[in-house]
C-alpha positions as a Python dict, from the first residue, in 0.01 Angstrom:
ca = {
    (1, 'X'): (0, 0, 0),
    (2, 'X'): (-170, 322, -89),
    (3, 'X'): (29, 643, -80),
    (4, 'X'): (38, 999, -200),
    (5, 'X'): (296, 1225, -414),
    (6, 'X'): (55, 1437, -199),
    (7, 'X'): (223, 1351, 99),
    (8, 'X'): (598, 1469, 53),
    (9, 'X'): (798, 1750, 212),
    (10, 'X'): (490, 1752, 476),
    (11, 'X'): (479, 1637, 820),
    (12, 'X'): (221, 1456, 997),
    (13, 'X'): (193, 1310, 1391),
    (14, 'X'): (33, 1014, 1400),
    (15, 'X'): (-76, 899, 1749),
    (16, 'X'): (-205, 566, 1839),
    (17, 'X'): (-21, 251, 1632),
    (18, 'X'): (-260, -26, 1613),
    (19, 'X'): (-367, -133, 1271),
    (20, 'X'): (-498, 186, 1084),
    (21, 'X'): (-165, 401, 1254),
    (22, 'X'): (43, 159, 1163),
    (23, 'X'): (-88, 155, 803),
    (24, 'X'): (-99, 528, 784),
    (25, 'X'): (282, 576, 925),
    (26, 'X'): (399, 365, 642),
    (27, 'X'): (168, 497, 382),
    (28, 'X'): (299, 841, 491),
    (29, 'X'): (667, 733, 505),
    (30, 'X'): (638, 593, 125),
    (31, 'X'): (518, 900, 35),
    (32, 'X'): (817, 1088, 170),
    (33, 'X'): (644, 1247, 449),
    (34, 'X'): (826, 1310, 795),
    (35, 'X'): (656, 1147, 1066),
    (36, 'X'): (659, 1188, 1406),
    (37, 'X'): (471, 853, 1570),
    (38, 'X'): (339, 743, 1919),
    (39, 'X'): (145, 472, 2138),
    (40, 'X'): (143, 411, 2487),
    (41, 'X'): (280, 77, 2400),
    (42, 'X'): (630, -27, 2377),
    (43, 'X'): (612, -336, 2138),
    (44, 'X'): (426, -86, 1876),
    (45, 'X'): (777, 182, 1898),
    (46, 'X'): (1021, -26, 1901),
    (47, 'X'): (925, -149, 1521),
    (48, 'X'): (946, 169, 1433),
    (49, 'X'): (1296, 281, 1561),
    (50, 'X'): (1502, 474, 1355),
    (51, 'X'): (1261, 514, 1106),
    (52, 'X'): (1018, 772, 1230),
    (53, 'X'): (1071, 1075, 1512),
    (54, 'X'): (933, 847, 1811),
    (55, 'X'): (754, 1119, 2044),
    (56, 'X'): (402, 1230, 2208),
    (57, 'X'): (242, 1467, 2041),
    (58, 'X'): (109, 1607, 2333),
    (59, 'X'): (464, 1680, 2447),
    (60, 'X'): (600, 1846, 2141),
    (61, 'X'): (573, 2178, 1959),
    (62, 'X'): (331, 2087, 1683),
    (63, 'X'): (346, 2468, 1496),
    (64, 'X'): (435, 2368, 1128),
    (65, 'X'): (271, 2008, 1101),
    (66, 'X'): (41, 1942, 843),
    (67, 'X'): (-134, 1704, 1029),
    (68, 'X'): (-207, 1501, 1332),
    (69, 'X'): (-367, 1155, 1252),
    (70, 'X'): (-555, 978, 1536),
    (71, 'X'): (-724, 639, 1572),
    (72, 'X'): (-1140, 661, 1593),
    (73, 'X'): (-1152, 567, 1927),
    (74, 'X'): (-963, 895, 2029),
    (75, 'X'): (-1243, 1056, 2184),
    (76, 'X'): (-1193, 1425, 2078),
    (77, 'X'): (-1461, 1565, 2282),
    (78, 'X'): (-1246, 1493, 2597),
    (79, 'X'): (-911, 1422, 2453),
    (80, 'X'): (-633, 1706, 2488),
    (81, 'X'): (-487, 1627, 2159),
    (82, 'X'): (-777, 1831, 2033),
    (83, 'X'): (-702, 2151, 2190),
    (84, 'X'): (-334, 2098, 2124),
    (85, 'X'): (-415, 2071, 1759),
    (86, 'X'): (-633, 2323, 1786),
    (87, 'X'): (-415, 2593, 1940),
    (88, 'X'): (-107, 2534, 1637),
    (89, 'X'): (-387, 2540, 1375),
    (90, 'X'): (-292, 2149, 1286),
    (91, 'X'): (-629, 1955, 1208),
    (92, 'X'): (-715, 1617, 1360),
    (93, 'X'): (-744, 1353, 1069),
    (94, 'X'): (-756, 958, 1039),
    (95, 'X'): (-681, 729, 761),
    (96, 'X'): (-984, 794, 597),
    (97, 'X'): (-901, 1155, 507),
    (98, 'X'): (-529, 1043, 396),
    (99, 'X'): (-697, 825, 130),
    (100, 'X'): (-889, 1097, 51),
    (101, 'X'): (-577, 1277, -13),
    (102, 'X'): (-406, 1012, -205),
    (103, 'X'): (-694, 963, -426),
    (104, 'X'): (-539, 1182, -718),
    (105, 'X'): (-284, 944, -754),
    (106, 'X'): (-486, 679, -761),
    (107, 'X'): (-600, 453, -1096),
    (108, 'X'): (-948, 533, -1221),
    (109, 'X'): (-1200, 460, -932),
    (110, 'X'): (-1480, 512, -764),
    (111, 'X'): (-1590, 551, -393),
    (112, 'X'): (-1887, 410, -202),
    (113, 'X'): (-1958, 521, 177),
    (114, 'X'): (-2190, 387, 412),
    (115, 'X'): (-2263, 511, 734),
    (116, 'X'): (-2545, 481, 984),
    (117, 'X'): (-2623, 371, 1354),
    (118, 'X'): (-2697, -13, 1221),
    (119, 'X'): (-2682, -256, 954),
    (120, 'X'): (-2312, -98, 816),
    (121, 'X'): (-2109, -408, 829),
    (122, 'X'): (-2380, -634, 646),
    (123, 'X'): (-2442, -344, 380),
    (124, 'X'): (-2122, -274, 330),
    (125, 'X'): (-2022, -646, 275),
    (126, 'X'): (-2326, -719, 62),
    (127, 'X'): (-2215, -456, -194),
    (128, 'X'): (-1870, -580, -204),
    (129, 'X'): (-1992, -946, -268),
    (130, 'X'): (-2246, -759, -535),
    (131, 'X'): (-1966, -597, -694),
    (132, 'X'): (-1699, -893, -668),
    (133, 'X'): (-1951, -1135, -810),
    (134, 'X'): (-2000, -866, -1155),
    (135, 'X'): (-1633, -917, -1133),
    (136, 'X'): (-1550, -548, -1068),
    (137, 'X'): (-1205, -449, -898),
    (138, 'X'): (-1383, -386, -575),
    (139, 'X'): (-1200, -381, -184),
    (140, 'X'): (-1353, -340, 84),
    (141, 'X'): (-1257, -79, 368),
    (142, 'X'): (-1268, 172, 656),
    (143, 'X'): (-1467, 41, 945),
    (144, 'X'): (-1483, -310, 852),
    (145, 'X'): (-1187, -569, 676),
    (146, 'X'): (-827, -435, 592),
    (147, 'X'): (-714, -47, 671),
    (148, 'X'): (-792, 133, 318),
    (149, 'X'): (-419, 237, 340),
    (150, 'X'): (-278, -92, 379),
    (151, 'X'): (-353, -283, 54),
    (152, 'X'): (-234, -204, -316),
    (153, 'X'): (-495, 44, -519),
    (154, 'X'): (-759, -106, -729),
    (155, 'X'): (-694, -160, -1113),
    (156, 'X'): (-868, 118, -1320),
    (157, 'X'): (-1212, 131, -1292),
    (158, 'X'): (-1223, -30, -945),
    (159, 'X'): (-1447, 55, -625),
    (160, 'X'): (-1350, 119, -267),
    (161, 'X'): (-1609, 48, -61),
    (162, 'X'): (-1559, 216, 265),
    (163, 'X'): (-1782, 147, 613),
    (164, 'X'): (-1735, 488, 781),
    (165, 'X'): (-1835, 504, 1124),
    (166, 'X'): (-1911, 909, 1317),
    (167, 'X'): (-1592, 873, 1497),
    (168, 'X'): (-1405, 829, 1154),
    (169, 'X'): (-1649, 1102, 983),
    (170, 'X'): (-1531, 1327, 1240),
    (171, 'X'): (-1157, 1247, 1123),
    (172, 'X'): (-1218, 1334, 745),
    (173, 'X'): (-1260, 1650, 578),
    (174, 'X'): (-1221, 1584, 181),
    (175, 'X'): (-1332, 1249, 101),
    (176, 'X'): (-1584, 1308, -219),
    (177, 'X'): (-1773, 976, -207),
    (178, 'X'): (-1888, 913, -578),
    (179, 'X'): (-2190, 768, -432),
    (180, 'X'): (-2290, 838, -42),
    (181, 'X'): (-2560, 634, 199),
    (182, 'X'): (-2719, 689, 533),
    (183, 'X'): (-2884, 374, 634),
    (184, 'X'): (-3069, 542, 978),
    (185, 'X'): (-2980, 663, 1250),
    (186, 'X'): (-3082, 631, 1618),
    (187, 'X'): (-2897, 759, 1967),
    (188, 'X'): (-2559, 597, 2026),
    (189, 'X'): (-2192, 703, 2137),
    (190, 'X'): (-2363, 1024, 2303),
    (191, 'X'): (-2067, 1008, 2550),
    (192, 'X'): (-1917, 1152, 2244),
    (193, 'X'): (-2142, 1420, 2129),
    (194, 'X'): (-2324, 1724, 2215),
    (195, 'X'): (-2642, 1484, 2229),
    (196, 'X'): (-2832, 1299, 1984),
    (197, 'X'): (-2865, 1611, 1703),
    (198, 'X'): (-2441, 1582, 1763),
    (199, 'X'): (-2460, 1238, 1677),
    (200, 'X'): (-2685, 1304, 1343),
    (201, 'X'): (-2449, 1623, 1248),
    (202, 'X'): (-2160, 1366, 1234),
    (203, 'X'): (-2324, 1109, 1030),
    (204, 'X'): (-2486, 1406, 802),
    (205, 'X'): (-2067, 1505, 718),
    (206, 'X'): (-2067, 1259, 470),
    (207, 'X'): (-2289, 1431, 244),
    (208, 'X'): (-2113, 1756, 302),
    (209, 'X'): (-1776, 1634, 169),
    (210, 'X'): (-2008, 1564, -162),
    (211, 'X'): (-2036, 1776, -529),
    (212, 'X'): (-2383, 1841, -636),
    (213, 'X'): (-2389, 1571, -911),
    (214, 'X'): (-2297, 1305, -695),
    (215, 'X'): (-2544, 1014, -572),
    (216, 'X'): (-2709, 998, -227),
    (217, 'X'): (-2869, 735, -79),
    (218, 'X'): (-3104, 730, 202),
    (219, 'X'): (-3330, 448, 442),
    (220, 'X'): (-3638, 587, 515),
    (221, 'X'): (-3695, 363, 848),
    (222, 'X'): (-3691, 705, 1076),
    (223, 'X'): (-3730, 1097, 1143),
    (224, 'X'): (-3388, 1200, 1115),
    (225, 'X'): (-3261, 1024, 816),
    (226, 'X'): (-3548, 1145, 646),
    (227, 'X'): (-3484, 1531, 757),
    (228, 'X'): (-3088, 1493, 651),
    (229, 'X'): (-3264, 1310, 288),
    (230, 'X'): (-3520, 1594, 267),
    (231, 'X'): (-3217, 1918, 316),
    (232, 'X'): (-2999, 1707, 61),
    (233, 'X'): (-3277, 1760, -203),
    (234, 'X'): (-3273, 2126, -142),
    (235, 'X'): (-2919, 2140, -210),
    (236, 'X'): (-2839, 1910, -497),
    (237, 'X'): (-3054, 1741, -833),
    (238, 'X'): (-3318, 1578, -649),
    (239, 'X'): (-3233, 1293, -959),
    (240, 'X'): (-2921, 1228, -748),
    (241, 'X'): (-3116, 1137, -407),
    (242, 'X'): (-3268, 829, -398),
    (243, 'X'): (-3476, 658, -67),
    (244, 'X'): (-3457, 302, -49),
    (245, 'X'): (-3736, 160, 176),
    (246, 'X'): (-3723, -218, 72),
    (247, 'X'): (-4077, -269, -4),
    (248, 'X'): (-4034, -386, -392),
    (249, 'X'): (-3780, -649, -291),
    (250, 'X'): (-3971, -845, -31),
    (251, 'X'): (-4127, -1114, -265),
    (252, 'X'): (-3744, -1208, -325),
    (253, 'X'): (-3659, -1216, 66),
    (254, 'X'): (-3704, -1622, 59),
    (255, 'X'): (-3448, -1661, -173),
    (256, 'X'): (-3179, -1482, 55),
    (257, 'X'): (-3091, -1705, 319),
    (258, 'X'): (-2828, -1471, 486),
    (259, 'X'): (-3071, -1161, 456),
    (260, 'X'): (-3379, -1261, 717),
    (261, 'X'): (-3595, -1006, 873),
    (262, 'X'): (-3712, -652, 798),
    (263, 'X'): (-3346, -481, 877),
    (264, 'X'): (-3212, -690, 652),
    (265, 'X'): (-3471, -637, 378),
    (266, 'X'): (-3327, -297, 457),
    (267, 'X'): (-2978, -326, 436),
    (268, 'X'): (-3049, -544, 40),
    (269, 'X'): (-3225, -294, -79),
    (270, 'X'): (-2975, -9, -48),
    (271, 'X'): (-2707, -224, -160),
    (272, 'X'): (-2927, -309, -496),
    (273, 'X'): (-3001, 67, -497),
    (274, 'X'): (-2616, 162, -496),
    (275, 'X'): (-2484, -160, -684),
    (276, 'X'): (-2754, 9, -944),
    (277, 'X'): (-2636, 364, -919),
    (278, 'X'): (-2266, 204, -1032),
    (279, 'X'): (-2435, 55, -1321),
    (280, 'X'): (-2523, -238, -1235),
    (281, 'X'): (-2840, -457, -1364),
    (282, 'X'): (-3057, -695, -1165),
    (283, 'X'): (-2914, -970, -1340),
    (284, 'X'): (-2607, -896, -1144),
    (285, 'X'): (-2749, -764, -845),
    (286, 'X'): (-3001, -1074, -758),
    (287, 'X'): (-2843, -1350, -786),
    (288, 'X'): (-2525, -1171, -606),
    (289, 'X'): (-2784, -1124, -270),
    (290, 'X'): (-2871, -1536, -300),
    (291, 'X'): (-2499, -1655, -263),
    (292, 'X'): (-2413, -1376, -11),
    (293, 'X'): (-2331, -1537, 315),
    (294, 'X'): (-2368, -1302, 611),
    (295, 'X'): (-2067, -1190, 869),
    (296, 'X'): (-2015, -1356, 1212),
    (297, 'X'): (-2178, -1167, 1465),
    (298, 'X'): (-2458, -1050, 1261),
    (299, 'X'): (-2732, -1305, 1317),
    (300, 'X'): (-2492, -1557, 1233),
    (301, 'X'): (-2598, -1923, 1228),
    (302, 'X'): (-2356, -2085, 1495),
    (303, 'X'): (-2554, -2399, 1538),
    (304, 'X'): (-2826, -2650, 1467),
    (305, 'X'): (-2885, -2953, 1674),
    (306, 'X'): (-3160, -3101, 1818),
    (307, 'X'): (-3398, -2896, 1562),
    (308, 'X'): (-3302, -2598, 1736),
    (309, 'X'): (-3090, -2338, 1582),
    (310, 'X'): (-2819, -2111, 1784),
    (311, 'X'): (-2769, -1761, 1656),
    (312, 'X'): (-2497, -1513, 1703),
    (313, 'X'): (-2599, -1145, 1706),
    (314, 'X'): (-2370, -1050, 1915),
    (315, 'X'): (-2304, -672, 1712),
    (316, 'X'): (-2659, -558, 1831),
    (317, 'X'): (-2487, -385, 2066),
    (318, 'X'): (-2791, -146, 2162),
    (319, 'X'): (-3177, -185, 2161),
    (320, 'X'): (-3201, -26, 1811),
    (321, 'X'): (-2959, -308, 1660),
    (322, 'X'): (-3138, -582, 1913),
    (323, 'X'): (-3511, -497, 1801),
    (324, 'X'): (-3464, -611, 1406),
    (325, 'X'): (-3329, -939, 1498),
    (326, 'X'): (-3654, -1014, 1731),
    (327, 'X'): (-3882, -860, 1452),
    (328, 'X'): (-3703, -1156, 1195),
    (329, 'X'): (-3883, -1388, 1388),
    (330, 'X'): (-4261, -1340, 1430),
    (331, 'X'): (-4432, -1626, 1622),
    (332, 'X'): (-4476, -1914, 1405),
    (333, 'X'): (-4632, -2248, 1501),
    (334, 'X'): (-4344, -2471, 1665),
    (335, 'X'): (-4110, -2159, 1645),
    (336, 'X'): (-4012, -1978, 1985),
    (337, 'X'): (-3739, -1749, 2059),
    (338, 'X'): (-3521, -1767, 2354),
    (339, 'X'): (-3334, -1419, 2408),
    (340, 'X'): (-3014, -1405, 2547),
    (341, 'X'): (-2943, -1010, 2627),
    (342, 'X'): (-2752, -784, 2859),
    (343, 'X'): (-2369, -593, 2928),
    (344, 'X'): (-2303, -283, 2960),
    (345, 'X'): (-2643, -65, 2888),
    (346, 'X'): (-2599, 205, 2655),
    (347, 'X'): (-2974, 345, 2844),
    (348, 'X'): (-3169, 236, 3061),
    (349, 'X'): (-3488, 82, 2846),
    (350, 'X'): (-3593, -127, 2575),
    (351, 'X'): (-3787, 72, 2451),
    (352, 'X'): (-3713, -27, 2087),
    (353, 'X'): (-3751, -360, 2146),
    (354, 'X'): (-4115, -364, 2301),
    (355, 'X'): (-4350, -411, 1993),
    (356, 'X'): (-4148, -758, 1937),
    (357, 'X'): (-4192, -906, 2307),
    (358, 'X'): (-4438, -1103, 2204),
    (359, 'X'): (-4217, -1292, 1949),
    (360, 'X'): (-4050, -1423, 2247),
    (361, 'X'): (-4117, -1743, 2457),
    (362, 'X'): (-3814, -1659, 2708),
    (363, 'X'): (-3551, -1417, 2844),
    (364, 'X'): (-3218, -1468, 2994),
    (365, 'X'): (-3039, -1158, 3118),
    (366, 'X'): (-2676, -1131, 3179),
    (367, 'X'): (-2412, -865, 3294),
    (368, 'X'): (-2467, -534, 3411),
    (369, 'X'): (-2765, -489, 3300),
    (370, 'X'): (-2932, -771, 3410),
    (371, 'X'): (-3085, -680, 3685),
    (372, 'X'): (-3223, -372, 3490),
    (373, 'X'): (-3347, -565, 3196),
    (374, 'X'): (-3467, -875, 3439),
    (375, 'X'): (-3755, -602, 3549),
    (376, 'X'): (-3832, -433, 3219),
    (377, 'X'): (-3919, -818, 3061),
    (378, 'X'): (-4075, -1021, 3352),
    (379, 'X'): (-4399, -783, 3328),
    (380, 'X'): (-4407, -939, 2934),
    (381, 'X'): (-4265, -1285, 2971),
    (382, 'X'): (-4061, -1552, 3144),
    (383, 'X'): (-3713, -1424, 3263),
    (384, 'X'): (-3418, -1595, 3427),
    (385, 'X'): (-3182, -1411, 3554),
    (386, 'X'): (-2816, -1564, 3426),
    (387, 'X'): (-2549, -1321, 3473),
    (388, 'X'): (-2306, -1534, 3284),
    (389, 'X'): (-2345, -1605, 2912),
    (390, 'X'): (-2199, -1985, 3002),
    (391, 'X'): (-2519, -2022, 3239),
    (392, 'X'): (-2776, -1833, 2991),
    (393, 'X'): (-2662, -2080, 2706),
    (394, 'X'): (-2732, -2355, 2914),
    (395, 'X'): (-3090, -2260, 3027),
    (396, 'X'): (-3200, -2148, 2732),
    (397, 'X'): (-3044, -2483, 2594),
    (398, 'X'): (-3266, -2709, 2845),
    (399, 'X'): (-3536, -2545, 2773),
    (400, 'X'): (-3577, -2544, 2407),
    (401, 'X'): (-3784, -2739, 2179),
    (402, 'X'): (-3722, -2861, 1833),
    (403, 'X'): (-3791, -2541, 1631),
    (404, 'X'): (-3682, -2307, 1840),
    (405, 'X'): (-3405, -2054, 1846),
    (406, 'X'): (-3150, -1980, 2111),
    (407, 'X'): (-3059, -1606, 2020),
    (408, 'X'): (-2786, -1373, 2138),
    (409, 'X'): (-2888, -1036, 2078),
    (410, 'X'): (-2725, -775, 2351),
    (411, 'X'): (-2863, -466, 2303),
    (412, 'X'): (-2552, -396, 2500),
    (413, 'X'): (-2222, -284, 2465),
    (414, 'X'): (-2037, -608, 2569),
    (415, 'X'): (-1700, -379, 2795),
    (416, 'X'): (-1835, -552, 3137),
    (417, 'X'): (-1740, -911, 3049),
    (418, 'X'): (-1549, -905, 2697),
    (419, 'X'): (-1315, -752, 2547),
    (420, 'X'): (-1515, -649, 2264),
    (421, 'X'): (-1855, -752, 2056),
    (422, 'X'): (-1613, -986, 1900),
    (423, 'X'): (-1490, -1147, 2172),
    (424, 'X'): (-1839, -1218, 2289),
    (425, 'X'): (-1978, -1335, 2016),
    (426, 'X'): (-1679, -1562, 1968),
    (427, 'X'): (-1750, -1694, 2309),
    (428, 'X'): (-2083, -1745, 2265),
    (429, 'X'): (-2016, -1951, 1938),
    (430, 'X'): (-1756, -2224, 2132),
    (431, 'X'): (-1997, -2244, 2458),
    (432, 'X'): (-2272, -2360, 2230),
    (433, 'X'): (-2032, -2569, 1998),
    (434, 'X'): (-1889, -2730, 2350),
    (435, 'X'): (-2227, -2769, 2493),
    (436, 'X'): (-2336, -2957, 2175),
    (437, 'X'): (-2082, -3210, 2138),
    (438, 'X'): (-2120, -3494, 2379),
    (439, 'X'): (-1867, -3621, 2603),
    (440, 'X'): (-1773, -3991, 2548),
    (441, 'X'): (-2043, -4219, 2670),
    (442, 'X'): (-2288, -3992, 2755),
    (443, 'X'): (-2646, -3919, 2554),
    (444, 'X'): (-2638, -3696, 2236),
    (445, 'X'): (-2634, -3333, 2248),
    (446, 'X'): (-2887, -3103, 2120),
    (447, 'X'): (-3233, -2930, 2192),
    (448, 'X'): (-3415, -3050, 2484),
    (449, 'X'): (-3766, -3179, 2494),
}
């Protein structure tokens, strides 16, 4: 694990043990900190009996503690830890921030973060898979894979490369990324914020926590990322901003499988621009973005039968994330698109996704929102109203032609009938999978005429 000289004599709360608490109470405990732990779960306590001080923070006198560490879903707009850490001077962190304080101790490194409303994940995984096939010491972090704690540090002259979501921005104060990148940013999780400039102050943190000297890196896809790009270039070397809009890369699109559709030409081209601003050369870079496979959930190939292929997309879990994935698939001869969307609505349009409605031959709504989305689309196209993904599949299924797509793509959060985008995604992956494989005796599976 990773852990801190930085950390002993001090004393930190750490409330909330699933995987990131977990990794920071032992991180913390290595480093000969006292810790006082919590989670409203037994199973999660009881493993740590007798080693830590097992009590609420919200119940105890925290005057004297250098820190309270929360999970990212904490919400500290609403949550009373906040004020209680607040009132004995004791700031909030996460993990995030504790790496930031172990980094001293660390081997030789570098540190990549990459924040933004969409394309994270794939970004995020595409430079690890840059940087792991130039055979650098590389691990990938924060948001997405292992908790940055949890593993052994890097050999000298490695790179973390760290997703960082707002909620986890909020949580970290010191973390000096050695190169820093704002993909976009559009209106999401404004439960949590003082509205949508909140939301953009959060992301914008990450470039705060930077020196001068050190390299930005900016999508130029819309308003705001472009104001936060523009005030960075007040403040630092212009040299050490870069914008990344994709457009020199698109003649080698064709040859990235895994990396379809404008987003994506996106989310390549600040990966190249970052793998370059580590030193890397096209020669490492391009043929890095060929083998790169994709995540699941993130238009993620689940099927082909029938000559019609079944895609996952199931982390488009708003209209922003939802309107790439139609725009990958402009109308094409023998090509239609059969949309699978709804949950729970993070708004009450789809407004994003209106200049690709015409890439679509058919809609299928499902969950909460429906009903809502059922009358947005039927002005624009054929709609059938599913409620359940099992039923959705299946009509979308009957209907399809050899050459056409079956696509899950939300543009919802997916709380009303999953546990989480996972979960949903998962489930659409084994209805499709059972759907296709025949029962004994009866006709072949696949996509119907």
């Amino acid at each position: 694990m990773i852990t801190s000289t930085a950390f002993a004599g001090k004393r930190f709360a750490v409330l909330g043990l699933a995987r990131s608490g977990q990794s920071a109470v032992e991180s913390l405990l290595a480093g000969g900190a006292a810790v006082t732990a919590w989670d409203s779960r037994e199973e999660p306590r009881r493993k740590l009996e007798g080693r830590v001080e097992l009590a609420d923070p919200l119940g105890i006198d925290l005057t004297g503690f250098d820190g309270v560490v929360v999970s990212p879903g904490v919400p500290l707009n609403v949550h009373p830890i906040a004020k209680a850490a607040q009132a004995a001077g004791v700031p909030v962190i996460g993990d995030i921030e504790l790496f930031a304080m172990a980094r001293p101790d660390l081997p030789a490194h570098r540190v990549v973060g990459i924040t933004g409303t969409n394309g994270k994940s794939t970004t995020t995984a595409l430079l690890h898979h840059i940087l792991q096939s130039a055979a650098l010491p590389t691990r990938m972090g924060g948001n997405i894979g292992l908790p940055v704690l949890s593993a052994n540090p890097l050999a000298a002259g490695g790179v973390y490369v760290l997703e960082l979501s707002s909620y986890q921005l909020d949580l970290t104060h010191t973390l000096e990324c050695e190169v820093a990148t704002l993909l976009n940013i559009s209106p999401d999780h404004l439960d949590r914020y003082d509205g949508f400039a909140g939301y953009a102050a959060s992301k914008a943190r990450l470039f705060a926590m930077q020196r001068p000297d050190q390299i930005a890196v900016f999508g130029t896809g819309d308003a705001k990322t472009q104001a936060i790009a523009a005030r960075e270039m007040q403040l630092r070397d212009p040299a050490n901003v870069r914008l990344v809009d994709g457009r020199d890369l698109i003649k080698l699109q064709e040859d990235w499988p895994s990396l379809q559709g404008p987003h994506n030409l996106q989310n390549a081209a600040v990966a190249v621009a970052i793998a370059e601003a580590l030193g890397l050369s096209a020669l490492q870079w391009r043929p890095a973005l060929a083998s790169f496979r994709g995540l699941p959930h993130r238009m993620e190939r689940v099927a082909e039968a029938g000559g019609v292929m079944y895609i996952n997309d199931s982390k488009a879990t708003n209209p922003a994330s939802t309107a790439p994935a139609l725009a990958a698939f402009p109308p094409k001869p023998g090509k239609r698109v059969h949309w699978i969307l709804g949950g729970l609505p993070k708004g009450d349009n789809l407004d994003e996704c209106a200049p690709f409605f015409g890439n679509i031959v058919a809609a299928y709504t499902i969950g909460e929102a429906g009903p809502r989305f059922a009358d947005l689309l039927e002005p624009y196209m054929p709609v059938t109203r599913s409620e359940m993904m099992c039923e959705a599949i299946q009509q979308a299924m009957t209907a399809a032609h050899p050459g056409d797509i079956v696509l899950l793509s939300p543009a919802c959060a997916s709380f009303d009938q999953f546990r989480d985008y996972e979960a949903r995604g998962d489930a659409f992956r084994q209805i499709v999978q059972t759907l296709l494989t025949p029962e004994p005796g009866s006709a072949q599976a696949g996509g119907r005429n």
